[in-house]
C-alpha positions as CSV (number, residue, x, y, z in Angstrom):
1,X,-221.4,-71.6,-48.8
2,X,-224.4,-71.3,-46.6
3,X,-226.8,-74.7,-45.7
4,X,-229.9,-72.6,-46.9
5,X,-232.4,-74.3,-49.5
6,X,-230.1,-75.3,-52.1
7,X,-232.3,-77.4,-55.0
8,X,-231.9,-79.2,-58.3
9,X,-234.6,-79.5,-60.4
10,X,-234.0,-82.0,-63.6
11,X,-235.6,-80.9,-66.8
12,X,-235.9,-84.4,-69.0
13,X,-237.7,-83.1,-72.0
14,X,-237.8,-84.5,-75.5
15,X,-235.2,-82.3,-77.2
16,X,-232.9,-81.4,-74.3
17,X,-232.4,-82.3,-70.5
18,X,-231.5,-79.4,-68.9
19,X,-230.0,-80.0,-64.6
20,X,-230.3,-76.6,-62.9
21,X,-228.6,-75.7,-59.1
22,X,-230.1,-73.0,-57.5
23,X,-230.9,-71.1,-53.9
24,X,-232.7,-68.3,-52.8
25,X,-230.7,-64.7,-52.4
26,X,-231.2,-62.9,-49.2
27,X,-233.5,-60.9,-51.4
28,X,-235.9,-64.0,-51.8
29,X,-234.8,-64.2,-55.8
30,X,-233.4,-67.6,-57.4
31,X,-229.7,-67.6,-58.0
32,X,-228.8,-70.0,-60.2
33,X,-225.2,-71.4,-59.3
34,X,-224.6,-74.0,-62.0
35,X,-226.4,-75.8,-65.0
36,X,-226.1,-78.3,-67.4
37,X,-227.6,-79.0,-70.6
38,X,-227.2,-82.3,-72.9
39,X,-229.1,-83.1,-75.9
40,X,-231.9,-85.8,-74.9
41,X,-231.5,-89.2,-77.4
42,X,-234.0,-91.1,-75.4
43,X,-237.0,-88.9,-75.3
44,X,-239.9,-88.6,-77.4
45,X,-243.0,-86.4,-77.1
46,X,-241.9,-86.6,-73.2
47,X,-242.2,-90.3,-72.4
48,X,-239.0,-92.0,-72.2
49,X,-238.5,-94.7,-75.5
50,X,-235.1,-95.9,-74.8
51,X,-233.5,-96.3,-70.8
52,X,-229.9,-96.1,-71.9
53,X,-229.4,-93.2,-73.5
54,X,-231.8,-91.2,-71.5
55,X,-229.1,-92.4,-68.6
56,X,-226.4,-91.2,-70.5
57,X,-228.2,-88.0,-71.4
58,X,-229.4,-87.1,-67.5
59,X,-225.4,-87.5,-66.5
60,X,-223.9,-85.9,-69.5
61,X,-226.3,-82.9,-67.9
62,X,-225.5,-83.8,-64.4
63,X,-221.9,-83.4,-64.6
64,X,-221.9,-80.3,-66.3
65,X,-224.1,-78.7,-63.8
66,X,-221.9,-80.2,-61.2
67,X,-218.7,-78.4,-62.8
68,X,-220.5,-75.2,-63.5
69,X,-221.3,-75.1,-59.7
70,X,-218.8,-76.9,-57.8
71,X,-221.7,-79.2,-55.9
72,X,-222.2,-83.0,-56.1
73,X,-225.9,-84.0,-56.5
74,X,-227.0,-86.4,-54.5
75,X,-230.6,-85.9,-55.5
76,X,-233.1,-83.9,-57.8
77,X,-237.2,-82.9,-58.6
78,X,-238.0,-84.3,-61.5
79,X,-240.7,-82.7,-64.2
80,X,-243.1,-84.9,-65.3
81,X,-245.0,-84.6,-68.9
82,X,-245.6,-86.5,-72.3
83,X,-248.6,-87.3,-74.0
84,X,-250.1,-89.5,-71.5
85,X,-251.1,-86.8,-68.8
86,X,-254.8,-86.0,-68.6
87,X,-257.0,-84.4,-66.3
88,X,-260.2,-84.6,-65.0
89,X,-262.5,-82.7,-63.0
90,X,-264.2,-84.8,-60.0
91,X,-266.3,-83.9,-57.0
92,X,-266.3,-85.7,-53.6
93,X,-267.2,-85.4,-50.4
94,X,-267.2,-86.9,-46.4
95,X,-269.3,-86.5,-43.2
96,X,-267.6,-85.7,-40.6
97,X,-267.9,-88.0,-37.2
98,X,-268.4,-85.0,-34.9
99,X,-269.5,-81.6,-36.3
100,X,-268.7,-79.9,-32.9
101,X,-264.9,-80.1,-33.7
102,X,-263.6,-77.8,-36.1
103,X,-261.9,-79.3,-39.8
104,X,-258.2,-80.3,-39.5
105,X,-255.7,-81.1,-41.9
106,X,-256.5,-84.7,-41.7
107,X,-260.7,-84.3,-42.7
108,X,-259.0,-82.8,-46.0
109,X,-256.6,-85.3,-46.1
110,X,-259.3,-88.3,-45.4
111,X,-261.3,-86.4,-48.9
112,X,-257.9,-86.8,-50.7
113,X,-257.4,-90.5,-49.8
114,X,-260.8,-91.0,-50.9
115,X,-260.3,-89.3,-55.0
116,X,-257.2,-91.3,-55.1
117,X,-259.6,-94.5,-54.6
118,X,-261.3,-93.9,-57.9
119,X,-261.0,-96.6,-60.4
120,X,-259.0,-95.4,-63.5
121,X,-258.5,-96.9,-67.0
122,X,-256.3,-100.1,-67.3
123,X,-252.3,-99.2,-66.3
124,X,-253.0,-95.7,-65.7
125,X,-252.4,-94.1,-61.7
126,X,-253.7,-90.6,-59.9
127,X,-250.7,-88.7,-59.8
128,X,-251.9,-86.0,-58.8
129,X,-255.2,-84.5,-56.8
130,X,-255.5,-80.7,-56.4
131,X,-258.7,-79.4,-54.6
132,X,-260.3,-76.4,-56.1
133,X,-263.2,-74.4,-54.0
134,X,-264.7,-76.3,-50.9
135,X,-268.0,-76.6,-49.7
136,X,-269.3,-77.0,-45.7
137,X,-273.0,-77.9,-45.4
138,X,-273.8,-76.0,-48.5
139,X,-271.5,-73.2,-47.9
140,X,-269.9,-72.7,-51.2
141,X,-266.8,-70.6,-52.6
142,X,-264.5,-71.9,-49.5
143,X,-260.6,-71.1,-50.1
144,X,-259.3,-72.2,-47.1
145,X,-261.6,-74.6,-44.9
146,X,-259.0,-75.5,-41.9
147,X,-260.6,-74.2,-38.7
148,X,-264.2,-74.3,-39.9
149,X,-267.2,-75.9,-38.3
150,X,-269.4,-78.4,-40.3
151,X,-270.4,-82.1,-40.7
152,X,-269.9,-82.3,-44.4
153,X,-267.3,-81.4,-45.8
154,X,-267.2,-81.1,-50.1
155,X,-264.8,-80.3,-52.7
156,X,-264.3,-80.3,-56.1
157,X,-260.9,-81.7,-57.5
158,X,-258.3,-81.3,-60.6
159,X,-257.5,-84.8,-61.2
160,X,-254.3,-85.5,-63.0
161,X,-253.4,-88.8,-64.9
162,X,-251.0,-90.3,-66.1
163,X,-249.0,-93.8,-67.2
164,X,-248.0,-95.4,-64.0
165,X,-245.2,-97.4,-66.1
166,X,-244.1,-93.8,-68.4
167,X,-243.6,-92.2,-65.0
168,X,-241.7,-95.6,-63.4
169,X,-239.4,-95.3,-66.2
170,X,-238.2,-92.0,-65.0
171,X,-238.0,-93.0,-61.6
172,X,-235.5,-95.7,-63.2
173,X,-233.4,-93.6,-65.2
174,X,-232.7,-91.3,-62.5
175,X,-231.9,-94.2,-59.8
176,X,-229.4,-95.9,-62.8
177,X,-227.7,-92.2,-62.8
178,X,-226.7,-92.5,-59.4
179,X,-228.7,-89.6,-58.1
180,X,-231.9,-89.7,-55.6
181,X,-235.3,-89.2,-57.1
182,X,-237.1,-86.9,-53.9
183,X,-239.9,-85.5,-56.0
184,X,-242.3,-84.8,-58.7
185,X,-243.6,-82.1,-59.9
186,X,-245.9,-81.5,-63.0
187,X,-244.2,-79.5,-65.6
188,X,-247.1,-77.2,-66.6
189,X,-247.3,-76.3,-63.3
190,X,-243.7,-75.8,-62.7
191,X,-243.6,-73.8,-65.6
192,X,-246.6,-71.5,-64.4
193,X,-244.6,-70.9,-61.2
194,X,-241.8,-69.5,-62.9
195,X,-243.0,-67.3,-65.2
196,X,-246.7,-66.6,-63.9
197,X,-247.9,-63.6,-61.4
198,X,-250.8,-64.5,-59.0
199,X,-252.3,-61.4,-60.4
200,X,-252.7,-63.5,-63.7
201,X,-253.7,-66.2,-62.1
202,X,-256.5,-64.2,-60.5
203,X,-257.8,-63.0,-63.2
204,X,-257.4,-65.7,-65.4
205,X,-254.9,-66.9,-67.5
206,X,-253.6,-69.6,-70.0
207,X,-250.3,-70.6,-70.4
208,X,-248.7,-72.4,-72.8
209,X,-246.0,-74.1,-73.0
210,X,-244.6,-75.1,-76.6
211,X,-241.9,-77.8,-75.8
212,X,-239.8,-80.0,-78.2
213,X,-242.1,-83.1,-78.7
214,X,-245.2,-81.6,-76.6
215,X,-247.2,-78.5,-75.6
216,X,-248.3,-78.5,-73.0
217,X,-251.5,-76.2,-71.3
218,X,-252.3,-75.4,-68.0
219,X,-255.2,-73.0,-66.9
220,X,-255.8,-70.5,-64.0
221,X,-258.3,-68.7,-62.8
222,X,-258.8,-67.2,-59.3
223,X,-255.8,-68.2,-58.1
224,X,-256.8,-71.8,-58.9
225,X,-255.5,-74.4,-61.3
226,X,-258.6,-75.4,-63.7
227,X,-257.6,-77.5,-66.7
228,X,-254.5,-78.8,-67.4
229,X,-253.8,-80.8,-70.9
230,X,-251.0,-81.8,-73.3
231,X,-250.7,-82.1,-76.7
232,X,-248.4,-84.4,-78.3
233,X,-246.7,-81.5,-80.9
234,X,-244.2,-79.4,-80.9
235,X,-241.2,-78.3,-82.5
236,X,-239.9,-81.4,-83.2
237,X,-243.0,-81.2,-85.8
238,X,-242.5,-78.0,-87.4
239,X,-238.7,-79.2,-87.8
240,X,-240.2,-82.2,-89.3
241,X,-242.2,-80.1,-91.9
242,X,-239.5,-77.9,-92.8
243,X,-236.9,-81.1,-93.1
244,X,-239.5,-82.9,-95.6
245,X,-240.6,-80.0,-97.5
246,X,-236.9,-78.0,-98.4
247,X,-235.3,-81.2,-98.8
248,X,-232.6,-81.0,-96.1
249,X,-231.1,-82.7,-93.3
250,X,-232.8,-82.4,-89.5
251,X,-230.0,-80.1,-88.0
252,X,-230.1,-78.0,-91.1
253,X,-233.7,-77.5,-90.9
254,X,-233.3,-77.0,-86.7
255,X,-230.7,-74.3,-87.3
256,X,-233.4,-72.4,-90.2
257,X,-236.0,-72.3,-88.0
258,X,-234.5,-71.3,-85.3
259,X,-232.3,-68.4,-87.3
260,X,-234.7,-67.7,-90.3
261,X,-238.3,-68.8,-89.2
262,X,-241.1,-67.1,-88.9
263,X,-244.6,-68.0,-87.6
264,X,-246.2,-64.8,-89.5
265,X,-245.2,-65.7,-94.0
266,X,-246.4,-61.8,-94.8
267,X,-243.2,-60.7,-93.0
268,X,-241.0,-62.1,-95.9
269,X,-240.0,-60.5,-98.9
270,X,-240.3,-62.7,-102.0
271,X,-236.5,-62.6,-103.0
272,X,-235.8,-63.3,-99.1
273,X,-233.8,-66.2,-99.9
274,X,-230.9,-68.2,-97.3
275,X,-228.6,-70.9,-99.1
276,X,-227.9,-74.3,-97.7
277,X,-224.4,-76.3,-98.5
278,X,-225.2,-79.1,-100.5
279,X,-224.2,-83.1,-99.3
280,X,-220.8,-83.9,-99.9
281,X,-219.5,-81.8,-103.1
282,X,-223.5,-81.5,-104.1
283,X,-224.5,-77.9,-104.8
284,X,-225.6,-75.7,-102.5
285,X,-229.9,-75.4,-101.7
286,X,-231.7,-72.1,-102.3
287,X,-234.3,-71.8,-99.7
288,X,-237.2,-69.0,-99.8
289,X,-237.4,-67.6,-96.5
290,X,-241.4,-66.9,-97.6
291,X,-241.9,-71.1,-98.9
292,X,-240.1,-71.5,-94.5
293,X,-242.3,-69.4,-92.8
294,X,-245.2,-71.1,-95.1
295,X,-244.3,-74.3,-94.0
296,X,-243.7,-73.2,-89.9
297,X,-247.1,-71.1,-90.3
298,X,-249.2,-74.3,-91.1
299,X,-247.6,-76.4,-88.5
300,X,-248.0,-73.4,-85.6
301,X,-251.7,-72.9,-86.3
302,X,-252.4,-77.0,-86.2
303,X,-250.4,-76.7,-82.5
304,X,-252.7,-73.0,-81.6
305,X,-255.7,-74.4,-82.8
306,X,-255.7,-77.6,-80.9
307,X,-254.9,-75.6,-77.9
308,X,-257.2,-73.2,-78.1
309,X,-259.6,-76.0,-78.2
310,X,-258.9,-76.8,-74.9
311,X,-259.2,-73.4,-73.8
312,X,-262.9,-73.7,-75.3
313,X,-263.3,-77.1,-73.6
314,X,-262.7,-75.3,-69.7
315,X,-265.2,-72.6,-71.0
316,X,-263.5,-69.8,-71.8
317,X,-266.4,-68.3,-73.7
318,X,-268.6,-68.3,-70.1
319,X,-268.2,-64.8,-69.3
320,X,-267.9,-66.3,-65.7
321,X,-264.8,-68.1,-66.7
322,X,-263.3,-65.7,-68.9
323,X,-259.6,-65.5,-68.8
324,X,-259.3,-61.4,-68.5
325,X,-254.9,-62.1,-68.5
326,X,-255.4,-63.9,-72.0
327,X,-251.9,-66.2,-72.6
328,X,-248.5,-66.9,-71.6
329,X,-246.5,-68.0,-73.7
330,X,-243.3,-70.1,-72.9
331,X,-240.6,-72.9,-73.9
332,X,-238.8,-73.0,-76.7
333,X,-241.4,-72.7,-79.3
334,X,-241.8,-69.1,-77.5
335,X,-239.0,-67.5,-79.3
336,X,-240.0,-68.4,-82.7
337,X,-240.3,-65.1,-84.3
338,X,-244.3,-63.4,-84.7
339,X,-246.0,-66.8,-83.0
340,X,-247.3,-63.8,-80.1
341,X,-249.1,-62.3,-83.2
342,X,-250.3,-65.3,-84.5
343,X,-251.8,-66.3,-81.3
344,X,-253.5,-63.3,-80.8
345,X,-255.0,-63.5,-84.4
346,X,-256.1,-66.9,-83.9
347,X,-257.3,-66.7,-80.3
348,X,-258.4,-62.9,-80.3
349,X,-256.9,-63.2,-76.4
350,X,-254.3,-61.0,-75.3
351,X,-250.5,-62.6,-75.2
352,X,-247.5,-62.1,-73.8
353,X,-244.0,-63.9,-74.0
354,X,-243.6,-65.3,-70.4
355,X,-239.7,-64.9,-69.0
356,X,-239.2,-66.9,-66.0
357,X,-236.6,-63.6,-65.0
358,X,-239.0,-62.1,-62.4
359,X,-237.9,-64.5,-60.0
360,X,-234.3,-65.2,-60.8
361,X,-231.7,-63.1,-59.5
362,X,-230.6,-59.7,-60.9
363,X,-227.0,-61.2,-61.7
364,X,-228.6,-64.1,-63.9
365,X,-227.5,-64.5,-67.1
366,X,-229.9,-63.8,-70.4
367,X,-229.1,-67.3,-71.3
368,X,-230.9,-68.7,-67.9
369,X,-234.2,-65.7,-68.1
370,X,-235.3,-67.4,-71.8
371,X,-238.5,-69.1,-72.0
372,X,-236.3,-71.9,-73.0
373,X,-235.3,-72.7,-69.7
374,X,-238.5,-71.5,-67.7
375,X,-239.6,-75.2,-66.9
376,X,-236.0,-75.5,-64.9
377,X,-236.5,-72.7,-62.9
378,X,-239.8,-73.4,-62.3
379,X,-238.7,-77.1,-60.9
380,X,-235.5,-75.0,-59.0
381,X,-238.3,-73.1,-57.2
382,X,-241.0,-75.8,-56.3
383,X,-237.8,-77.4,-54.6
384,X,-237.0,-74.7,-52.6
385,X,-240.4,-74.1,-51.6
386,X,-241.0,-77.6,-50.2
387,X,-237.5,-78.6,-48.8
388,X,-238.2,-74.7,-46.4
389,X,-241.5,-76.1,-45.9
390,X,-240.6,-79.4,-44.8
391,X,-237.9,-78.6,-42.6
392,X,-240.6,-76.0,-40.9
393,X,-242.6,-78.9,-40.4
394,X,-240.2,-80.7,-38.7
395,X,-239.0,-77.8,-36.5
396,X,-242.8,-77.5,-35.5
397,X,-243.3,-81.7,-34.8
398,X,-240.1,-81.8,-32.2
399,X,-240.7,-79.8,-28.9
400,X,-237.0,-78.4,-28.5
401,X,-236.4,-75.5,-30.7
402,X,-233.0,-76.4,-32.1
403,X,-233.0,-79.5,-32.9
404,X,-234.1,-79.0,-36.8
405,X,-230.5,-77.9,-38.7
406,X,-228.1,-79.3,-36.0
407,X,-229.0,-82.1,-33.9
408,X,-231.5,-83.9,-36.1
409,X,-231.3,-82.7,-39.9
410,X,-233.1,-83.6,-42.5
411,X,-232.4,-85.1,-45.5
412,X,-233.7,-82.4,-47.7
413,X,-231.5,-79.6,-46.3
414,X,-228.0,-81.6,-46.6
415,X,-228.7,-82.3,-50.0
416,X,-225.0,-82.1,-51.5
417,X,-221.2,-83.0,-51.1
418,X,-218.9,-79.9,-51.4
419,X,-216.0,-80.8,-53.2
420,X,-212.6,-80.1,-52.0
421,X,-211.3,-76.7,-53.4
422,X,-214.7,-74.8,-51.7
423,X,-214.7,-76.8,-48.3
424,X,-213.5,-73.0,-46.9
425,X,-216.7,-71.3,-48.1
426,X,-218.8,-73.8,-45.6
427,X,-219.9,-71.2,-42.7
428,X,-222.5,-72.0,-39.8
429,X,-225.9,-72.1,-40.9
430,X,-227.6,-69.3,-39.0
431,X,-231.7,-70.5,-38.2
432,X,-234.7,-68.5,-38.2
433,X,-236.2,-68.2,-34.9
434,X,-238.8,-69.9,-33.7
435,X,-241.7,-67.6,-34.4
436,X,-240.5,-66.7,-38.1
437,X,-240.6,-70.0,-39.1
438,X,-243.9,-71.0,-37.2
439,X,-246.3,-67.9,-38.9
440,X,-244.6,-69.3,-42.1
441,X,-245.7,-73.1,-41.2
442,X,-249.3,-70.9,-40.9
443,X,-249.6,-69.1,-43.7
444,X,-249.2,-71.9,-46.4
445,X,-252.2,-72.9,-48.1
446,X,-253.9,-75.9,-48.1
447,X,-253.1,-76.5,-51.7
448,X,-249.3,-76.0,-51.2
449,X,-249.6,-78.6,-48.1
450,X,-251.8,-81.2,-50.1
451,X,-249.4,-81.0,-53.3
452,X,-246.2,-81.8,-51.5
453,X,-247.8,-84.4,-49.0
454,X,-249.1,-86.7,-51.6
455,X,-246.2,-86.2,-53.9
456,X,-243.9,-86.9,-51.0
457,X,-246.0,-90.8,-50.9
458,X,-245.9,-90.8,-54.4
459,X,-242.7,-90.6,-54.5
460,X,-242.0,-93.5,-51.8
461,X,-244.2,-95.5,-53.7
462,X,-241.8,-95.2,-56.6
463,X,-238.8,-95.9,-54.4
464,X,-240.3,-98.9,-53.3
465,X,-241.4,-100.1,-56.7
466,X,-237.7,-99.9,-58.3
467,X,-236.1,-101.4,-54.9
468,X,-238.7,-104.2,-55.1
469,X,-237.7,-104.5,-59.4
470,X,-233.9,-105.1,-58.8
């Protein structure tokens, strides 16, 4: 097996945790080459509740991947979500020593050291800062700002929070699995990668993600990430509902909803009706598949509603802001059978199912393009992306051209063990020259470099948190 970007991205969400190996083709698609899934026990509305068993659950998921695949994981991205991520909007600005010079990486970098100084609410942490349009003594609508003139330099920011201790109890359970934590990335945002087109987020777009104990909302428009949000529902709640109101046990009322339910109660017939086995040698339950979609129908519109209320809140109704690409939908919730019509009749926005297949590989399974698993590929990806960036980065710092694979290589790139029985598919690792990977060093945006620079110190500030805890 080639050395090229080979990534794990570890899905811990509240109904499953889902470990996904990947690389990029020769055609610049995902291949997936192994995954594993285990039902998560310690999870709940995406904050972690209870450290064992979300240890058990990560290397139930961890091994199976491993099998599938044939690779040993030494380390993974992580998602991160739950119900205490928020988002702000937040303007800031510096003036710059000496105008003459033209704006580098580290002006920007000095105006992203200085949002992270804000003072946030008691045991909450900036975990992440992402700068929409910039400004340059008054100049507004700037994408890109690196090799401008100017002495002040402005921007206005996405501002995500969250629980500094929710997202230290991650960092815990993945160091107690024996694997390396060596990143983060926000799952709404890992999600939009994977089933998003930047022609959606151009125009505008909303996508939602309907998880197992959250949803959660991220908005685009272009090009730009506006509003992010998440809602502590999901399906876990309209499980809940049907579990309380037909009487039944939780994995019976999982298995209705996912084979019987129905978002839309007009597509049911009145003598629709599914029986249930009754509790040891109890009869069996008569269940109208109309009363189902009823009780899913009220619990979907609650989760829409409050969504769409967010939409209102970034100012969807400004025609300025409109979001011409309407919504996404993804996750779980997705497949749920008429919940694209009932969003549309809610919103009045077009919607679409999002399938995070566009970037996979043609050979992928239809198991790995559902919505279900969009999230994972999305994390796969973000990996990929900043392992090839990083290692570009190094090959630029160091003077001598080959030193970056061979002589000197990074962490990122030798990411796994091969086990025995495929130690004969290990060939050379054939590098881009010099120039390739320099225009590509170029040509990534400042949003890109900024994402991946402060995760990369948030992470080592997690590290060295847990190292300092033992």
């Amino acid at each position: 097996m080639e050395k090229d970007n080979i990534a794990v991205g570890l899905d811990i969400g509240t109904t499953k945790i889902v470990a996904m190996i990947g690389k990029k083709n020769e055609y610049g698609k995902l291949e997936i080459l192994g995954i594993g899934k285990s039902k998560s026990l310690g999870v709940a509305r995406g904050v972690v509740n209870n450290i064992t068993q979300t240890i058990q659950s990560i290397q139930q998921a961890i091994i199976e991947a491993e099998n599938n695949s044939g690779y040993k994981i030494k380390d993974v991205v992580v998602g991160i979500a739950g119900q205490h991520i928020r988002s702000i909007q937040h303007t800031d600005y510096i003036s710059r020593n000496n105008p003459e010079e033209v704006i580098g990486e580290n002006d920007i970098q000095q105006l992203i050291d200085q949002v992270n100084k804000l003072a946030m609410l008691p045991g909450e942490e900036i975990i992440h800062v992402l700068p929409q349009e910039f400004k340059i003594d008054g100049q507004s609508e700037i994408k890109e700002p690196i090799g401008m003139y100017g002495g002040r330099l402005e921007s206005s920011f996405h501002v995500v929070v969250g629980q500094a201790s929710s997202i230290r109890n991650v960092g815990r359970c993945i160091q107690s699995s024996g694997i390396e934590l060596s990143g983060l990335t926000l799952e709404p945002l890992a999600s939009a990668d994977a089933v998003l087109s930047q022609e959606e987020k151009e125009a505008g777009v909303a996508l939602i993600d309907i998880g197992g104990g959250t949803t959660d909302l991220a908005i685009f428009k272009d090009g730009i990430i506006r509003h992010t949000a998440v809602i502590p529902f999901g399906g876990n709640v309209i499980t809940d509902d049907i579990k309380e109101g037909c009487s039944i046990i939780e994995k019976q009322a999982e298995l209705l909803k996912v084979k019987f339910g129905s978002a839309w109660p007009g597509e049911n017939k009145d003598n629709e009706i599914v029986s249930i086995p009754g509790l040891r040698g109890r009869e069996p339950k008569e269940i109208s598949l109309k009363n189902l979609s009823k009780i899913i129908h009220a619990r979907v519109v609650e989760i829409v509603e409050q969504v769409f209320a967010e939409i209102k809140a970034y100012g969807h109704e400004d025609p300025r802001k409109k979001l011409i690409a309407g919504i996404v939908l993804t996750g779980g919730g997705a497949q749920l059978q008429h919940i694209k019509q009932l969003v549309e009749y809610i919103t009045g926005m077009d919607t679409r199912i999002g399938y995070p297949n566009e970037h996979l590989a043609g050979n992928s399974s239809e198991e790995i393009s559902s919505p279900l698993f969009a999230t994972a590929v999305g994390l796969v990806m973000n990996s990929i992306e900043n392992n090839s960036q990083s290692a570009v980065r190094m090959e630029l710092v160091n003077e001598q051209p080959k030193v970056v694979y061979r002589t000197v290589p990074t962490p990122q790139v030798q990411r796994y063990e091969v086990e025995e029985n495929y130690v004969e598919k290990v060939e050379a690792f054939e590098e881009e020259p010099r120039e390739v990977r320099t225009k590509k060093a170029a040509s990534e945006s400042t949003e890109t470099k900024i994402r991946r620079s402060f995760f990369d110190r948030y992470v080592d500030k997690i590290k060295e948190f847990l190292d300092n805890a033992e």
